[in-house]
N, C-alpha and C positions, 0 to 999 in steps of 0.2 A: 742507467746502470749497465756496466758487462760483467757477466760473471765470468771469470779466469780460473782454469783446473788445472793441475800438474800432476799427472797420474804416473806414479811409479809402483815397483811389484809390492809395496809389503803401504806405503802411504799413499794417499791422496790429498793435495792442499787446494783449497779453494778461496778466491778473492775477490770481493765486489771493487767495482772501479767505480766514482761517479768522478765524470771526466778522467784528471791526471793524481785521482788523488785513492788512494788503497782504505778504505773505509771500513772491512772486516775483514776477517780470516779465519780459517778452521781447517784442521787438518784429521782427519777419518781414516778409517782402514780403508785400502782396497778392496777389500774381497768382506763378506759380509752384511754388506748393506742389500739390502733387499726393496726397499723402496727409492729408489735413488731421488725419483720425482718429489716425495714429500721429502726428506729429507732436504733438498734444493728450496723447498717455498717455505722452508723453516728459516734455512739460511739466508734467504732473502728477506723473508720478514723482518729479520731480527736486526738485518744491512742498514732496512729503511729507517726503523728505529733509533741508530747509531749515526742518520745523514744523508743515506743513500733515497733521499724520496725520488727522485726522477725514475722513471719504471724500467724495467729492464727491457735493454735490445737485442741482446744478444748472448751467445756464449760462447768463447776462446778457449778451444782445449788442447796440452801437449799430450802424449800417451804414450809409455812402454807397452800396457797392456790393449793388444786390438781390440777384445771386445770388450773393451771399457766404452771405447770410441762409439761403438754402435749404441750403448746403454744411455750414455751422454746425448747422443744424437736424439734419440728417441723424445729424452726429458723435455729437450731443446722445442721439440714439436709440440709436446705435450702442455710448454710455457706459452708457446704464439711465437717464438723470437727466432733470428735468424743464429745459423750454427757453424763454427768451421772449427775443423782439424786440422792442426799443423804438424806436418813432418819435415823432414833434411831435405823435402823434393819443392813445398811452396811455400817456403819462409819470403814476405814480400820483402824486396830489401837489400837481399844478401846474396850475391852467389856462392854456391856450394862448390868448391874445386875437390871433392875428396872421391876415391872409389868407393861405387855403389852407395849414391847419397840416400836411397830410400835403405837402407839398413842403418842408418846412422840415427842415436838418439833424439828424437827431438826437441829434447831440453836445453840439446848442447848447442844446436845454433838459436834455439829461442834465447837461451843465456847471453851471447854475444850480442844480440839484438840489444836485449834490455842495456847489457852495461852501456852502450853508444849514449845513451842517456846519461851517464855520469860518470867517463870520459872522454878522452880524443881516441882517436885510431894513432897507431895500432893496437890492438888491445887483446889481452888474454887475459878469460874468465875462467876462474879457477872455484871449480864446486867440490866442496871436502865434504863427503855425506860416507853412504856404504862404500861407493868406490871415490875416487878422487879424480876429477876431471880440468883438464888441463884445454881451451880451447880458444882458438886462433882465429880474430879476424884483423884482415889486414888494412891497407892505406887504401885500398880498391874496392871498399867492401867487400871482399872474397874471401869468405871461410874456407879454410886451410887447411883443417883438420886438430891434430893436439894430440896428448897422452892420456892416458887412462891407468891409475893404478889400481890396487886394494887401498880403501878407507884407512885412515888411522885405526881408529876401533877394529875390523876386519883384520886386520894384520894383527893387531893384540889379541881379539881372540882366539883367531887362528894360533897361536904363539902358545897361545894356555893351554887348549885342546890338545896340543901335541908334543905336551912336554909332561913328566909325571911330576917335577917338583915346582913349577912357576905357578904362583896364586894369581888369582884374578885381582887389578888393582884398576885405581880410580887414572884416567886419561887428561893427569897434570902435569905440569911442565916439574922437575925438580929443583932444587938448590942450585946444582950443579952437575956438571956434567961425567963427571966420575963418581958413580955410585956407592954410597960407603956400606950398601946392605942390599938384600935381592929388589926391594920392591923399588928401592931410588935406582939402581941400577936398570931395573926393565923402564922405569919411567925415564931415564936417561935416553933408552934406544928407542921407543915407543914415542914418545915426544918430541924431546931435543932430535933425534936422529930424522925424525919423520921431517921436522919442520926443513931440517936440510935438502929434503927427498923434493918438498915443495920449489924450498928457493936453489938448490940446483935445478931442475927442471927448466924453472922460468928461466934462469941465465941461461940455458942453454936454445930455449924456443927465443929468448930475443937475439941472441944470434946469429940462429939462423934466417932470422929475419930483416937481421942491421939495421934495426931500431930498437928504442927504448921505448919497448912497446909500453902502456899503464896495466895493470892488472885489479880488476875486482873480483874478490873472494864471495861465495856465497857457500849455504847448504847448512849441516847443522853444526857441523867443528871448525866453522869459519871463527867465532869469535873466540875458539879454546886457541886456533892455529895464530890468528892476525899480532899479537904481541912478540912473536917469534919470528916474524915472516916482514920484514922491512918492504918488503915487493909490494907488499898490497897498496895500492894507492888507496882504496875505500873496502867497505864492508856494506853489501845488500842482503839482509834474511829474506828480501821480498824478488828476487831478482828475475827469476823464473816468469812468475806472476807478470813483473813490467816489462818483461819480455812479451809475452801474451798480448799486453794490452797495445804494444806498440806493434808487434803483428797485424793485429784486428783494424788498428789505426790505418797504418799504409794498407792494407788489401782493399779497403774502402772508398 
């Protein structure tokens, strides 16, 4: 088995692999867990139960948070099994063409990795979560870089916060695109508009690229965005994760 982490500020998502096949998941707070190691032989127990009998060898982890890294690290020691961190500097696989590739997320080229698995190149992976990320690998495998906006949800909240009369509303697509009353109207700019923000975006990274590049969507408004969004060639909730495993694979 490998256990696969995608550690960002506010989640943590964690994923047993035996071989190519995603057998559990769970996703935790960052910050508050105080046992990481039993926590981890909970989740593994519970893996084997569900399939995952082959024992573990390892653990694959991405991180926003550094000293997650070292916490992870530790567990890793504390299991017997071997451990690696991946950041924008040793994704096996891929080259990074962007400035300053150790500042750069490293979900964002783990993302591109994973999708090469269920498309062709060129390809732009598109993760709608807090912020929204937009990211480019080419016919060369060379990661390129991409956009970064505000989340759907972020920009709506943001929207609420700083207005005295807009209520806070549910992040649906509307009827229609002219609002006949305030809450279809924000859900008009908030949805419909956003999904534009998306598929402008892409038309214009595949131009710049002169190709029809594929794009897979992940994160968690992937499936609210994908009926609005024609670009998407697929939809991964797991994407990060088979990014991970396909890291651990080639560094091997």
């Amino acid at each position: 088995m490998l256990l696969t982490i995608d550690i960002g500020n506010t989640k943590t998502e964690l994923g047993v692999w035996r071989r190519q096949a995603l057998v559990l998941r769970l996703r935790v707070p960052t910050h508050g867990t105080e046992d990481l190691e039993a926590q981890a032989r909970t989740f593994l127990a519970e893996a084997s139960v569900v399939g995952a009998v082959e024992p573990l060898y390892g653990v694959a982890l991405a991180s926003v948070v550094p000293a997650a890294v070292e916490q992870w690290a530790a567990v890793a020691a504390a299991l017997g099994v071997s451990f690696r961190a991946f950041d924008g500097t040793n994704v096996p696989g891929v080259r990074v063409a962007v400035q300053n590739p150790s500042g750069l997320g490293p979900d964002r080229v783990i993302n591109t990795l994973g999708a090469m698995e269920l498309v062709s190149l060129p390809l732009i992976a598109v993760d709608l979560g807090t912020a929204t990320t937009f990211d480019v690998l080419d016919a060369t495998l060379t990661f390129r870089g991409g956009a970064i906006a505000p989340g759907a949800r972020t920009a709506l909240d943001a929207l609420v916060r700083g207005t005295a009369r807009l209520p806070p509303i549910p992040l649906t697509a509307p009827a229609a695109a002219i609002g006949s009353d305030t809450v279809s109207a924000m859900q008009s700019g908030a949805v419909l508009g956003y999904a534009s923000l998306v598929e402008g975006l892409i038309a214009r990274i595949r131009g710049e690229l002169g190709a029809p590049a594929a794009v897979v969507a992940t994160g968690g408004l992937a499936a609210t965005f994908a009926p609005l969004c024609p670009s998407f060639d697929t939809v991964d909730d797991a994407l990060t994760l088979r990014g991970l495993r396909r890291a651990w694979e080639l560094a091997t």
